[in-house]
Backbone as ProteinMPNN parsed JSONL, in Angstrom:
{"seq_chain_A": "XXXXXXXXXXXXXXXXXXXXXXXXXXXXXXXXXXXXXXXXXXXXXXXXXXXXXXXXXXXXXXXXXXXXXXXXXXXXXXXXXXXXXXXXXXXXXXXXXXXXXXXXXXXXXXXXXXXXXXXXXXXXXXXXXXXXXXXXXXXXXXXXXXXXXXXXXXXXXXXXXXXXXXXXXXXXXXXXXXXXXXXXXXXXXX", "coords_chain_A": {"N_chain_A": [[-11.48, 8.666, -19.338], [-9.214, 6.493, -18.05], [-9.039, 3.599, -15.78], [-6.445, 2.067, -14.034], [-6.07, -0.264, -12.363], [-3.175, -1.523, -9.733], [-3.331, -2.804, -8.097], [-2.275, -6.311, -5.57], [-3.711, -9.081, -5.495], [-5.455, -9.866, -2.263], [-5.846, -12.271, -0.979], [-4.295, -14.113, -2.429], [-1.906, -13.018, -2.221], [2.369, -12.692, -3.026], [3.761, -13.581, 0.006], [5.85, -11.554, 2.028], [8.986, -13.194, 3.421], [8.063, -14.637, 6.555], [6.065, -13.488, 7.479], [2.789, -13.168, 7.962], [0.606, -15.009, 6.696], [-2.734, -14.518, 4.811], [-5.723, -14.978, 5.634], [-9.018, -15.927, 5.655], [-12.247, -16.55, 7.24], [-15.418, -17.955, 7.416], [-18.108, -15.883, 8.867], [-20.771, -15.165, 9.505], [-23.042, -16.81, 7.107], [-25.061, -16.545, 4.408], [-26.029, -19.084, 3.025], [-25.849, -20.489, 4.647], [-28.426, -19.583, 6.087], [-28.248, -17.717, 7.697], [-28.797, -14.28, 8.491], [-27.016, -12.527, 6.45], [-24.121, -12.429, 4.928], [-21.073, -12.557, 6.362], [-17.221, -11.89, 6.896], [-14.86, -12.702, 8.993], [-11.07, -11.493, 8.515], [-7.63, -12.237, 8.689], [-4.273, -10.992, 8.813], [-1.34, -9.882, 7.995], [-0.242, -6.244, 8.356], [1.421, -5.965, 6.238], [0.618, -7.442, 3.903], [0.292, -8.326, 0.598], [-0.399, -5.137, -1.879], [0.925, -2.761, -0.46], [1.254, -0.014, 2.465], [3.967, 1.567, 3.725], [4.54, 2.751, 6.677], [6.261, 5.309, 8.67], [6.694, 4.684, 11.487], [7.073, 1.897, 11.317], [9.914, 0.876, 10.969], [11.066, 2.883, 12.816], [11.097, 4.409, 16.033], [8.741, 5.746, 17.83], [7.579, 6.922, 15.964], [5.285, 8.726, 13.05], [2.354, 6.237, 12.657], [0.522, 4.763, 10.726], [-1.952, 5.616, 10.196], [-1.807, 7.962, 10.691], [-0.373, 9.367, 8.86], [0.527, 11.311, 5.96], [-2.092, 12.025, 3.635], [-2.248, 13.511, 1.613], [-0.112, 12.855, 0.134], [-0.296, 10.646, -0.735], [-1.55, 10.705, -2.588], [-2.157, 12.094, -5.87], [-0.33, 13.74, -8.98], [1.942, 11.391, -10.27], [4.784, 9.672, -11.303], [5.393, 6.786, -13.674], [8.184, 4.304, -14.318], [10.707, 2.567, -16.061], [12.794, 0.383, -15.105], [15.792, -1.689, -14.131], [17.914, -3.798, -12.255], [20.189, -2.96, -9.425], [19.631, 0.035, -7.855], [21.208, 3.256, -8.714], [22.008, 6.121, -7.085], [22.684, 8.133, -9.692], [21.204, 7.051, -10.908], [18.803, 8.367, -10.421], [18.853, 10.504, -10.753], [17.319, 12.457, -13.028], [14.699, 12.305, -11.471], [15.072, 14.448, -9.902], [15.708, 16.595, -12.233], [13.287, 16.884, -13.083], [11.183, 17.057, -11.164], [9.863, 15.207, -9.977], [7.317, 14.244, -8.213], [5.904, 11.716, -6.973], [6.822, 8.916, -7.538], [6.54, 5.485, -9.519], [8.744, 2.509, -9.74], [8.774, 0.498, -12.16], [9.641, -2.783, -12.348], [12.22, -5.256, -11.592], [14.068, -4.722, -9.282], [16.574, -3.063, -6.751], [17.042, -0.727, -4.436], [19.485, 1.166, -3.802], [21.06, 2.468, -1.232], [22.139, 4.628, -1.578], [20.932, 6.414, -3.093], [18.249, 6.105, -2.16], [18.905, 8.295, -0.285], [19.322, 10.216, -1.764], [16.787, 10.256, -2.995], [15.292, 10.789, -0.804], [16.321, 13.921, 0.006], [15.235, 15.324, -1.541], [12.39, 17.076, -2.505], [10.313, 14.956, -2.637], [7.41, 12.949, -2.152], [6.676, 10.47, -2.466], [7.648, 6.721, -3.173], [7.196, 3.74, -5.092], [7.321, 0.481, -5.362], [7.5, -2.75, -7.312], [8.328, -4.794, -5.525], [8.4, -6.921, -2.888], [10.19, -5.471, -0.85], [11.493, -2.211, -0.336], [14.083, -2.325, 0.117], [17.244, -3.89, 0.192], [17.285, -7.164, 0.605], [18.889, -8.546, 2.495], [19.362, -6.443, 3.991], [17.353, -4.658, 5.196], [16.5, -2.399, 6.536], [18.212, -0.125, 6.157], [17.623, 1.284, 4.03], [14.595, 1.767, 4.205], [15.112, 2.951, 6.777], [16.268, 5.612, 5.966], [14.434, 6.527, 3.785], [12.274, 6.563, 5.748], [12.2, 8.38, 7.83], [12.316, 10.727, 6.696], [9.836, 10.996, 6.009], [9.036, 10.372, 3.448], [6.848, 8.158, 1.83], [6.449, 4.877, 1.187], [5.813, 2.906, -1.619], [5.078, -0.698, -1.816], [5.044, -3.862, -3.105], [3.17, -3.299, -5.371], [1.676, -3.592, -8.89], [2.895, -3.797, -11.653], [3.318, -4.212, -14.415], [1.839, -4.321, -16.542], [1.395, -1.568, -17.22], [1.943, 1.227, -18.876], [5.242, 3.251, -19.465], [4.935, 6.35, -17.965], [3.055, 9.348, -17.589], [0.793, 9.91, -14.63], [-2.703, 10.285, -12.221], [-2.17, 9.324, -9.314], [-3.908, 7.151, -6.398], [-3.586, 5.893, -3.423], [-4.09, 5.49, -0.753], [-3.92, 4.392, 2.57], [-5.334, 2.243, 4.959], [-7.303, 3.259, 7.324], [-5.975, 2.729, 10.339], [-5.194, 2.425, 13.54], [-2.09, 3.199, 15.256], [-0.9, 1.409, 13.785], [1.893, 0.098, 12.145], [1.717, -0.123, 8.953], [0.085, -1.064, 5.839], [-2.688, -2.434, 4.148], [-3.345, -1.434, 0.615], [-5.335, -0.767, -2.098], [-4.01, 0.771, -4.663], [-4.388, 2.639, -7.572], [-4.047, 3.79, -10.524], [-4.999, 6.827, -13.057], [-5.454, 7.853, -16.047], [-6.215, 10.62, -17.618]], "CA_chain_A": [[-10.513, 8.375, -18.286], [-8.511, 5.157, -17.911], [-8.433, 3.452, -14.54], [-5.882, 0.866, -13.973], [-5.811, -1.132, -10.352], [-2.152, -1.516, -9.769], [-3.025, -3.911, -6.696], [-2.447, -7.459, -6.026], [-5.056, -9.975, -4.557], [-4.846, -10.518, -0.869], [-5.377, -13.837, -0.904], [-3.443, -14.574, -3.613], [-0.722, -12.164, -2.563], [3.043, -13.059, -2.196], [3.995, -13.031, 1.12], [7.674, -11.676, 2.662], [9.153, -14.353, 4.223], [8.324, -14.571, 8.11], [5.023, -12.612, 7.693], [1.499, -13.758, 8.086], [-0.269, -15.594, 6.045], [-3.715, -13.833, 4.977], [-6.39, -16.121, 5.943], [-10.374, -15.697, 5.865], [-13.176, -17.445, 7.804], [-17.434, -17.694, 7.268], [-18.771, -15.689, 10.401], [-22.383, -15.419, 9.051], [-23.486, -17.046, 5.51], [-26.54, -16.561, 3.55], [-26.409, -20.536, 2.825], [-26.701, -21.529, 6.673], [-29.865, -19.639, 6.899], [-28.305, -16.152, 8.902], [-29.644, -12.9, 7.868], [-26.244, -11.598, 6.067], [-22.606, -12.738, 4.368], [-19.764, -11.502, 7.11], [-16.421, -12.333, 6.877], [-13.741, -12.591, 9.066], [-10.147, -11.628, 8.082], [-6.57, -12.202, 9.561], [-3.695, -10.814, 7.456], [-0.211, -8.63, 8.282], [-0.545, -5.212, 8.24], [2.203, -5.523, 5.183], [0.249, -8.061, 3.184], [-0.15, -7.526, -0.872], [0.366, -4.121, -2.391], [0.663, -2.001, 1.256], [2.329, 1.206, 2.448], [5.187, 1.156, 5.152], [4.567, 3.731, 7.803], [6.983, 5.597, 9.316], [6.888, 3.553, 12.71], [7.532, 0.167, 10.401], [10.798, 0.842, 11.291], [11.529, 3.846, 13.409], [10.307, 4.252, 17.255], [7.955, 7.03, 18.196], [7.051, 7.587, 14.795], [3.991, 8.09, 12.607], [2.146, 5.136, 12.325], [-0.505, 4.637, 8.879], [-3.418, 6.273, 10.465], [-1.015, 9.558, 10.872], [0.725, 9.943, 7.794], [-0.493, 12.454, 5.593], [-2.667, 11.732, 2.826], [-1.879, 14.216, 0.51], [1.456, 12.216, -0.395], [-0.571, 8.999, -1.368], [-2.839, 10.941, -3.624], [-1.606, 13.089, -6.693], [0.357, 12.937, -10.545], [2.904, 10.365, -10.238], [5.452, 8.942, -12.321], [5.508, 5.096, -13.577], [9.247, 4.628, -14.75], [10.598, 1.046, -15.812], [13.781, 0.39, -14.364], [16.105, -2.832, -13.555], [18.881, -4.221, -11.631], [20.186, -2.067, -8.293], [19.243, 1.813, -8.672], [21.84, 4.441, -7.97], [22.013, 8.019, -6.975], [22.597, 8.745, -10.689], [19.968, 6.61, -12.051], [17.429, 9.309, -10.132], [18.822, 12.19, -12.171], [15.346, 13.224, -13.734], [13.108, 12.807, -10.742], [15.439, 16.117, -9.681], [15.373, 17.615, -12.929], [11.498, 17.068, -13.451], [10.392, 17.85, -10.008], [8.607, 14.259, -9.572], [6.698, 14.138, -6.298], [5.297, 10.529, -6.582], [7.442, 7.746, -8.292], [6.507, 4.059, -9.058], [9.76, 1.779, -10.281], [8.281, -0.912, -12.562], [10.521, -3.888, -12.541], [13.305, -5.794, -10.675], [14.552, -3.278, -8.903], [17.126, -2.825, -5.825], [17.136, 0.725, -3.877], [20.504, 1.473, -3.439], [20.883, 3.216, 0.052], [22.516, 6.263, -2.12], [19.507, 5.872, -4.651], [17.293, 6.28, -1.119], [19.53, 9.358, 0.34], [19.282, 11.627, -2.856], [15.241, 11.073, -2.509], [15.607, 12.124, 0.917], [17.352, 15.164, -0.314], [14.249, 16.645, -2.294], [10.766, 17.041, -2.145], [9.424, 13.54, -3.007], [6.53, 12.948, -1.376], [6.111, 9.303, -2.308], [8.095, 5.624, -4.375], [6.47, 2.68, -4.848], [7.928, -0.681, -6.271], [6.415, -4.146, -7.366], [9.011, -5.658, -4.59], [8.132, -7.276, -1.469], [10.726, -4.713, -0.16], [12.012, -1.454, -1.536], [15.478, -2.305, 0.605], [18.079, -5.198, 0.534], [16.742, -8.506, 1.604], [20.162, -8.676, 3.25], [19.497, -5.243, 4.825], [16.256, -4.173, 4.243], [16.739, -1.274, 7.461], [19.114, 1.001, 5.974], [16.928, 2.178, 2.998], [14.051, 2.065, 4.836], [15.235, 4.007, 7.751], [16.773, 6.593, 4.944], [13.357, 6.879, 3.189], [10.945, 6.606, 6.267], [12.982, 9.351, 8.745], [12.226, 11.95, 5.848], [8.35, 10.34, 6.22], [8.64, 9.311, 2.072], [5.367, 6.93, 1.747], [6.83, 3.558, 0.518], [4.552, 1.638, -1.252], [5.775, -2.114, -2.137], [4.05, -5.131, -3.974], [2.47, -2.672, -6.727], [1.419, -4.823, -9.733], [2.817, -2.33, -12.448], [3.754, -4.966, -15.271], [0.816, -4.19, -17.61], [1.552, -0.491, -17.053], [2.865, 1.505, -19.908], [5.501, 4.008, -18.536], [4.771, 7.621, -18.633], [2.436, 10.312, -16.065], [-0.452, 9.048, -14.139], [-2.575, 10.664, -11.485], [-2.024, 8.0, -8.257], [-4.535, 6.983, -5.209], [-3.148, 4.503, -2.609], [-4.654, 5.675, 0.651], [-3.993, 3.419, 3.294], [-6.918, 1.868, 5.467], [-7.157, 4.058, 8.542], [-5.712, 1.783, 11.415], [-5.023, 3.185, 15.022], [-1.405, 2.494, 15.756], [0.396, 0.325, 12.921], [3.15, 0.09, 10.899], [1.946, -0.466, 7.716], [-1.374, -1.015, 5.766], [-2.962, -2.519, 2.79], [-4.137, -0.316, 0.012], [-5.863, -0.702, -3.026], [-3.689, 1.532, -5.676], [-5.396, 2.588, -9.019], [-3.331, 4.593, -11.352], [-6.108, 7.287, -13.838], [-5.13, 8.291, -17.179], [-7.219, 11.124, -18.257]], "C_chain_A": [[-10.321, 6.867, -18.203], [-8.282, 4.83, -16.376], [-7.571, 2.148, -14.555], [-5.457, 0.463, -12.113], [-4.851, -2.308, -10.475], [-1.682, -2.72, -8.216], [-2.681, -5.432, -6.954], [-3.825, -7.896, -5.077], [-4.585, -10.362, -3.62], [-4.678, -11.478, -0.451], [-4.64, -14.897, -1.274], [-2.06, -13.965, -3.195], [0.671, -13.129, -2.207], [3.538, -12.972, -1.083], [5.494, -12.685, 1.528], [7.735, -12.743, 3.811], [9.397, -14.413, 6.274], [7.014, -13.956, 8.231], [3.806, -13.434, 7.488], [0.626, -14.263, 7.26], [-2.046, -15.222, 5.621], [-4.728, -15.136, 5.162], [-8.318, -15.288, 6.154], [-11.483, -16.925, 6.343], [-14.89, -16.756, 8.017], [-17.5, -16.932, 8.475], [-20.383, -15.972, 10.385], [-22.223, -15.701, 7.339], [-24.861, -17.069, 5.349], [-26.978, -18.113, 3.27], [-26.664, -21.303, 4.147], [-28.064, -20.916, 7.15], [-29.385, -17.945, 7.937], [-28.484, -15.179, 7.967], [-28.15, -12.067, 6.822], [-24.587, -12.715, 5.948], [-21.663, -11.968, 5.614], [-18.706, -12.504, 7.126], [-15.042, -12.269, 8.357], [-11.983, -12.599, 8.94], [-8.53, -11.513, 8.86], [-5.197, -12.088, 8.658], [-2.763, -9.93, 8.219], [-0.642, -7.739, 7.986], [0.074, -5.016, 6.657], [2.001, -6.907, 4.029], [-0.286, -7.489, 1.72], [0.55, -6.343, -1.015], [-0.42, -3.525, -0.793], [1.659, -0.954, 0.864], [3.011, 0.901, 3.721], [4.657, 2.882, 5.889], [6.05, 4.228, 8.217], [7.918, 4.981, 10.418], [7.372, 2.108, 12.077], [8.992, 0.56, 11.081], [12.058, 1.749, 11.764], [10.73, 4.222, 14.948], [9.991, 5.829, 17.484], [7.986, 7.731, 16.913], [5.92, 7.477, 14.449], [3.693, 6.608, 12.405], [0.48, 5.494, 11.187], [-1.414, 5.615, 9.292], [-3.103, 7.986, 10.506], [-0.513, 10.174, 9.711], [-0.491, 10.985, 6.667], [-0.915, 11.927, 4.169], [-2.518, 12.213, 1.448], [-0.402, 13.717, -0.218], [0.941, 11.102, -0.998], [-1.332, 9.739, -2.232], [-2.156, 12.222, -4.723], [-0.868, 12.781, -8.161], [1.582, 12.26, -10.061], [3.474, 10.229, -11.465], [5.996, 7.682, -12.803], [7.032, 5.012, -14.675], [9.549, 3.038, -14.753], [12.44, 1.419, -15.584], [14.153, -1.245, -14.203], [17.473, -2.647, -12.911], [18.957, -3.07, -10.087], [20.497, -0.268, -9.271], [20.514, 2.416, -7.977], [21.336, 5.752, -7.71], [22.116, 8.372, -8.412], [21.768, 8.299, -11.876], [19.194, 7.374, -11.987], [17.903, 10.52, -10.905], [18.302, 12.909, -12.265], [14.698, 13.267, -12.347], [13.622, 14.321, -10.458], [15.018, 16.998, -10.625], [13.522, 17.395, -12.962], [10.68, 16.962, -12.635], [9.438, 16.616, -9.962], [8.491, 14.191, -8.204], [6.322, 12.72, -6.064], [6.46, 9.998, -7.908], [7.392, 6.397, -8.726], [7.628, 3.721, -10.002], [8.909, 0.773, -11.073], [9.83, -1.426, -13.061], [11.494, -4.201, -11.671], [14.175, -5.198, -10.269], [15.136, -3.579, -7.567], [17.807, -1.933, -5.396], [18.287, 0.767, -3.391], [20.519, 2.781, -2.085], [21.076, 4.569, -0.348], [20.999, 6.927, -2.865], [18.177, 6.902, -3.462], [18.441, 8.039, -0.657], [19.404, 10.659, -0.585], [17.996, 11.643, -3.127], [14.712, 11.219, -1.833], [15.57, 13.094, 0.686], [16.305, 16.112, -1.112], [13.255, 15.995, -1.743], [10.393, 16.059, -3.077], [8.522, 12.98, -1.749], [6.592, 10.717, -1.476], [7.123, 8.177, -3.277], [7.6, 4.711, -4.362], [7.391, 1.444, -5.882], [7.264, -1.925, -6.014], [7.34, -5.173, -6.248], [8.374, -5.98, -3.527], [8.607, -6.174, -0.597], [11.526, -3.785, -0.813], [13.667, -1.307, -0.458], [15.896, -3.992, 0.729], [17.837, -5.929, 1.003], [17.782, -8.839, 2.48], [19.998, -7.9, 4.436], [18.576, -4.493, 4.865], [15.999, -2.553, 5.53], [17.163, -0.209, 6.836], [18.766, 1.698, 4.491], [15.841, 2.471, 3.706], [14.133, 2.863, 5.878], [15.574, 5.692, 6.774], [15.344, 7.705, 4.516], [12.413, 7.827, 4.431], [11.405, 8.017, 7.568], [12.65, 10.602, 7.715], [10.679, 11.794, 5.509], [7.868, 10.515, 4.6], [7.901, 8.582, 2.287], [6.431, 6.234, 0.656], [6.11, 3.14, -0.206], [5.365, 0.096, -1.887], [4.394, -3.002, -2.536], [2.902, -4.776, -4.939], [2.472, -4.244, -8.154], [1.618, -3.819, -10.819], [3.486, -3.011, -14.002], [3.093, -4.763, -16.406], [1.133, -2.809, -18.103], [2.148, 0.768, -17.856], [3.677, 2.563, -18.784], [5.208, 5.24, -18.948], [3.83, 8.698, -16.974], [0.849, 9.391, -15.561], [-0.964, 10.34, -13.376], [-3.04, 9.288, -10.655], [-3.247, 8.464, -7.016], [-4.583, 6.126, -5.283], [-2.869, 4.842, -1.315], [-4.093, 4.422, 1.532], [-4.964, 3.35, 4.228], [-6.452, 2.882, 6.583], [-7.143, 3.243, 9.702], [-5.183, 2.184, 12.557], [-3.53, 2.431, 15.26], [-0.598, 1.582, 15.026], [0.728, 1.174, 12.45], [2.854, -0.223, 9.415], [0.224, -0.585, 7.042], [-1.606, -1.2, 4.244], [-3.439, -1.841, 1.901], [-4.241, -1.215, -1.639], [-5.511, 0.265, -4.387], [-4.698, 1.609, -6.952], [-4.608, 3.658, -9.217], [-4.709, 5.566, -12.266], [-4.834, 7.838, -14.868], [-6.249, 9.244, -17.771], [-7.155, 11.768, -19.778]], "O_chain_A": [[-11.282, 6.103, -18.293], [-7.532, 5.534, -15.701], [-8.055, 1.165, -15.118], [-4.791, 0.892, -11.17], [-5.073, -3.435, -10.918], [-0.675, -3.156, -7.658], [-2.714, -5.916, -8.085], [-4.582, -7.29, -4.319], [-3.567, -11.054, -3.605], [-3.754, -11.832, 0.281], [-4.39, -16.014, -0.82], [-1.068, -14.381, -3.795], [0.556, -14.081, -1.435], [3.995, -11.831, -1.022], [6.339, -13.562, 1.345], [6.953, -13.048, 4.712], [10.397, -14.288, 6.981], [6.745, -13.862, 9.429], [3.912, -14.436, 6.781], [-0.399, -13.582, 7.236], [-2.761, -15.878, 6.38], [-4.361, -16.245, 4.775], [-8.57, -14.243, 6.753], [-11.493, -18.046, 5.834], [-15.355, -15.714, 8.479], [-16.778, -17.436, 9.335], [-21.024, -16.772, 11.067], [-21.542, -15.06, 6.54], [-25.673, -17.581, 6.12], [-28.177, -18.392, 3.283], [-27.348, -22.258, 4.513], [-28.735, -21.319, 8.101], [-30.146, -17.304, 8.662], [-28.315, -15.316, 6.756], [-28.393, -10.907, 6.491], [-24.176, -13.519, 6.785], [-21.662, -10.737, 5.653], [-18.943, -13.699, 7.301], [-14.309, -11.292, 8.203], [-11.461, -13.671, 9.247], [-8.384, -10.574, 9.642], [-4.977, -12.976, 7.835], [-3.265, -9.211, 9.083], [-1.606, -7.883, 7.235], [-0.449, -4.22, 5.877], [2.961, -7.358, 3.403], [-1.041, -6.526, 1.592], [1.691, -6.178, -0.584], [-1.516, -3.675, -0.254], [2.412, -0.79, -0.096], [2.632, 0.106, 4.581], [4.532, 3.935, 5.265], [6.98, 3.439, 8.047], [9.135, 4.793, 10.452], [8.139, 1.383, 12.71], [8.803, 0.346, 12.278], [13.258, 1.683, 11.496], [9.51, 4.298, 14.803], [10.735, 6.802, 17.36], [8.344, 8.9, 16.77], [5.197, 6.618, 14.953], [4.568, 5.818, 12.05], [-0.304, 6.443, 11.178], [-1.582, 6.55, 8.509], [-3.887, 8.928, 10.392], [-0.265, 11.377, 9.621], [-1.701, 11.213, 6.658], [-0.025, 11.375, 3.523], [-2.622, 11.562, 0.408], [0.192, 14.379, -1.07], [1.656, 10.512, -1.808], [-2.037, 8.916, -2.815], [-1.688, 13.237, -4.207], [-0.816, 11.601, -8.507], [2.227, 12.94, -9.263], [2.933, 10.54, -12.526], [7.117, 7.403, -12.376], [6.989, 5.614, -15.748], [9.038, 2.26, -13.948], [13.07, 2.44, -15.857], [13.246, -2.075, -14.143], [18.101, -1.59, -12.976], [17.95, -2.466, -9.717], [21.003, 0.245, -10.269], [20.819, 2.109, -6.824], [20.316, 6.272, -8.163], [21.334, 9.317, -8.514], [21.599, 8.693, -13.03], [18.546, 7.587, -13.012], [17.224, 11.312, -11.559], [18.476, 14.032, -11.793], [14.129, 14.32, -12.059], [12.893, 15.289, -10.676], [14.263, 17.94, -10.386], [12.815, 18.373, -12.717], [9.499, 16.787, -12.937], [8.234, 16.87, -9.908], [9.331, 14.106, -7.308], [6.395, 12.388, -4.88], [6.775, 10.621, -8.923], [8.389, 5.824, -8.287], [7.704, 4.397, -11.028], [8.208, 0.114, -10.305], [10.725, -0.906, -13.725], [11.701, -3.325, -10.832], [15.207, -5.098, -10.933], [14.43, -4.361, -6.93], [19.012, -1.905, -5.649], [18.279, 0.322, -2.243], [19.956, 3.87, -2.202], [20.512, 5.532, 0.172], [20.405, 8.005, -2.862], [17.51, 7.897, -3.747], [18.023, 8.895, -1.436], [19.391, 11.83, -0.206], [17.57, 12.731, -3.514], [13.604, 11.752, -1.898], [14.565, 13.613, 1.171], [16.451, 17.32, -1.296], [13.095, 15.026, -1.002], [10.169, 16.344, -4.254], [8.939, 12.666, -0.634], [6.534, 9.953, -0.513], [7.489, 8.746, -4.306], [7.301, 4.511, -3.185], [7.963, 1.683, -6.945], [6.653, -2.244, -4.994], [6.979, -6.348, -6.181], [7.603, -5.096, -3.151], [7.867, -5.771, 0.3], [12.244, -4.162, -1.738], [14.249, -0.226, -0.377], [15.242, -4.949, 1.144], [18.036, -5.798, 2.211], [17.414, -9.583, 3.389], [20.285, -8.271, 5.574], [18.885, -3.352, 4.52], [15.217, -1.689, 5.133], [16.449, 0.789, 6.94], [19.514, 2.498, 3.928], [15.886, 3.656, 4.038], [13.168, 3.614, 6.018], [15.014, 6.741, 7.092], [15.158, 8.905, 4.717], [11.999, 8.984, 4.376], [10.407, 8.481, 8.119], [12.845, 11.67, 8.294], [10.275, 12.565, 4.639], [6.689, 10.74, 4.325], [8.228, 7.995, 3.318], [7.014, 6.74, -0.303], [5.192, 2.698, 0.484], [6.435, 0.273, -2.47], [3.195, -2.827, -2.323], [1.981, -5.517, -5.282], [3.03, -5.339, -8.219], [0.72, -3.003, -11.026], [4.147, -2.234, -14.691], [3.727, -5.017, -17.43], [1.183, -2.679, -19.326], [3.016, 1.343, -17.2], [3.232, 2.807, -17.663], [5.164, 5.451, -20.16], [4.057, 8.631, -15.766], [0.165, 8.529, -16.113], [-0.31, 11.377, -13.482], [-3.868, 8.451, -11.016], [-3.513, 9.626, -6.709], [-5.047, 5.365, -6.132], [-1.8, 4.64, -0.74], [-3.853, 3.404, 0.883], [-5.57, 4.403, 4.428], [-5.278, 3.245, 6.661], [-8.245, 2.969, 10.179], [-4.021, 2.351, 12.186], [-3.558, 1.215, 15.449], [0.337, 0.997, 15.574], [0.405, 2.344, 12.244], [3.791, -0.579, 8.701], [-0.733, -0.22, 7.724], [-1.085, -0.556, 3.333], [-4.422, -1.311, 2.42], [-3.445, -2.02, -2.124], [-6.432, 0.564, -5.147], [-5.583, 0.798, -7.226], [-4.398, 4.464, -8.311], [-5.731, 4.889, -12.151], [-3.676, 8.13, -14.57], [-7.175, 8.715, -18.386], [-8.173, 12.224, -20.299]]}, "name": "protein", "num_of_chains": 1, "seq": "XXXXXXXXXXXXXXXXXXXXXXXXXXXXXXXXXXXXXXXXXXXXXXXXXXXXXXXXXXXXXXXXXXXXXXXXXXXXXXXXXXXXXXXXXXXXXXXXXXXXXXXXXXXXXXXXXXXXXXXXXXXXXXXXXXXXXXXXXXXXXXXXXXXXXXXXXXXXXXXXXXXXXXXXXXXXXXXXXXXXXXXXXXXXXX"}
């Protein structure tokens, strides 16, 4: 079995513009003499490779700790892709019944693109973007997707990645109440 970890580094990650800066500070160190290494960390909920919740951008919706798990975990499909996607670029996920999707490459979710994987049973898409909607407009895919409670995931690291089947786990942390949540992807090849 092949594992490949499809994340980025949090500290390292890029950030969307307006969002929090991840930041870490000593609480206890082993070099001052206290009994134990602890860290404290301060970071957006939608820092690095993360999943969008429901609530991200819909009111009185799931939020991360709610969504169902069985959508972040299962065979996926890593597909390379560029420029803006249409409704007739998705084609195949219809005919070949994909439930999980990651886009590798420079990619922009056409709202139609988002409405026709509404329209079936897709549990999950993920893309190496900051945002899998219009930096112009980044609402009106997102509302599309997250109203049909599609798991987003964004800032995948899928460049190394050959394309072809995987099976995917990209849990999100269990957080009471957000919108969003970092995860740790890993693609398996068995």
């Amino acid at each position: 079995m092949k594992i490949y970890d499809i994340s980025q580094e949090i500290f390292g990650a890029v950030i969307y513009p307006g969002d929090p800066v991840p930041k870490k500070k000593a609480v206890l160190s082993l070099e001052n003499g206290d009994p134990c290494n602890l860290t404290q960390i301060e970071l957006g909920s939608h820092t690095g490779s993360h999943a969008d919740a429901p609530s991200h951008f819909l009111k009185n919706a799931k939020t991360v700790d709610q969504m169902d798990l069985k959508k972040c975990i299962g065979p996926c499909s890593v597909v390379s892709m560029k420029g803006t996607i249409s409704a007739s670029d998705l084609a195949f996920v219809l005919k070949n019944k994909i439930s999980r999707l990651l886009i590798k490459g420079d990619i922009l979710l056409s709202n139609d693109a988002a409405k026709i994987l509404s329209s079936i049973p897709i549990d999950l898409i993920g893309i190496e973007g900051l945002s899998v909607g219009d930096p112009q407009n980044p609402e009106e895919v997102h509302l599309t997707l997250l109203k049909k409670e599609i798991v987003i995931l964004e800032g995948l690291v899928l460049k190394e990645i050959p394309d072809g089947e995987y099976f995917l786990a990209a849990q999100p942390l269990k957080m009471q109440g957000l919108d969003g949540s970092p995860i740790r992807p890993v693609l398996l090849k068995f």
